[in-house]
C-alpha positions as CSV (number, residue, x, y, z in Angstrom):
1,X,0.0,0.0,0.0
2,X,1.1,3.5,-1.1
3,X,1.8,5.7,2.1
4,X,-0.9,8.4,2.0
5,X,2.2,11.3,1.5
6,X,3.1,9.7,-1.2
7,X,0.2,9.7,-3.2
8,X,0.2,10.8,-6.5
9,X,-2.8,13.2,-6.3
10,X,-0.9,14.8,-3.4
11,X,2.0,15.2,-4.7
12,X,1.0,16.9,-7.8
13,X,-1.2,19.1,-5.4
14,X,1.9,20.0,-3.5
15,X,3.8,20.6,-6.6
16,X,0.8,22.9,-8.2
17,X,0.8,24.7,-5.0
18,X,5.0,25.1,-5.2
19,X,4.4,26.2,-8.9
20,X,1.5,28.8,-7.8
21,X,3.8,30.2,-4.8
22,X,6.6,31.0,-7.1
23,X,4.9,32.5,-9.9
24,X,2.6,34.7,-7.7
25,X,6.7,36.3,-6.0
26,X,7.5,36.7,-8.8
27,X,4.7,38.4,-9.7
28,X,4.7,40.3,-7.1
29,X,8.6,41.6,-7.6
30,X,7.9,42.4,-11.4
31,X,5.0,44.7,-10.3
32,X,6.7,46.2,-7.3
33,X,9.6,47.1,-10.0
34,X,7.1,48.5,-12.0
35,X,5.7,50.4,-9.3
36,X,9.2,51.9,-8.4
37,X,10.0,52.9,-12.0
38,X,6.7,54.6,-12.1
39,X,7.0,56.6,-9.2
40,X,10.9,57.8,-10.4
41,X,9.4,58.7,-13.2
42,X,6.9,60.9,-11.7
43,X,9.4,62.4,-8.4
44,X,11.5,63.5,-12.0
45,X,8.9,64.6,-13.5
46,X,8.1,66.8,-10.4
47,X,11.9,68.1,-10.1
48,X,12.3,68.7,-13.7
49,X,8.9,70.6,-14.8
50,X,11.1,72.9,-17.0
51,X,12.1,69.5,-18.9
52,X,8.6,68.6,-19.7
53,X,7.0,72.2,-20.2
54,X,8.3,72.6,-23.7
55,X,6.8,69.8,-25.2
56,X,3.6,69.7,-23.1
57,X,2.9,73.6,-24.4
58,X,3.8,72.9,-27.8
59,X,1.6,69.7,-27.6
60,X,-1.2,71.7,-26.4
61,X,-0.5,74.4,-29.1
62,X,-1.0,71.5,-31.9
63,X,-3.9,70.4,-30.1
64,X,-5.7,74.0,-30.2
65,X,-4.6,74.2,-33.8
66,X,-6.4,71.0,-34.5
67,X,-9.8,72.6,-32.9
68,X,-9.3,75.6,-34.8
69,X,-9.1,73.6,-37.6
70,X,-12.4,71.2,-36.7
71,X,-14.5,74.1,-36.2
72,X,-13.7,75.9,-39.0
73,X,-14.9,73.1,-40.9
74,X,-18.0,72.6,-38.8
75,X,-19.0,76.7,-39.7
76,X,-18.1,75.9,-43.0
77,X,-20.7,72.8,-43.1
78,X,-23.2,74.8,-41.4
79,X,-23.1,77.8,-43.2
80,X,-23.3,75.6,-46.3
81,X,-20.1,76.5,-48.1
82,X,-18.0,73.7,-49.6
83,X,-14.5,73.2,-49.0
């Protein structure tokens, strides 16, 4: 007779379990990386604003030109001219 720790069903448990342990740490270490990298990210972010004004105004500036653009169009559809 097969001593009950030795049973195949429990030992493919255990092992399952083992396997689930390990994956779940190293889970957990990937996303406490990412968490870290996200939070230097923002702490330089916060240090550097003169680094990120530039392209953040002339991102905006684009995006005002693009609704310029869009409601120029939508007059131009209203008023019933063609373009």
């Amino acid at each position: 007779m097969i001593a009950p720790l030795l049973d195949p069903f429990v030992i493919m448990a255990t092992t399952g379990l083992i396997a689930v342990i390990v994956i779940a740490a190293a889970l957990l270490r990937a996303w406490q990386g990412w968490l870290d990298l996200k939070r230097q990210e923002l702490d330089r972010a916060v240090h550097h604003p003169a680094a990120s004004d530039g392209s953040s105004i002339g991102t905006a500036r684009i995006e005002l030109a693009d609704l310029k653009e869009r409601i120029r169009k939508l007059e131009a559809i209203a008023s019933g001219v063609e373009l």
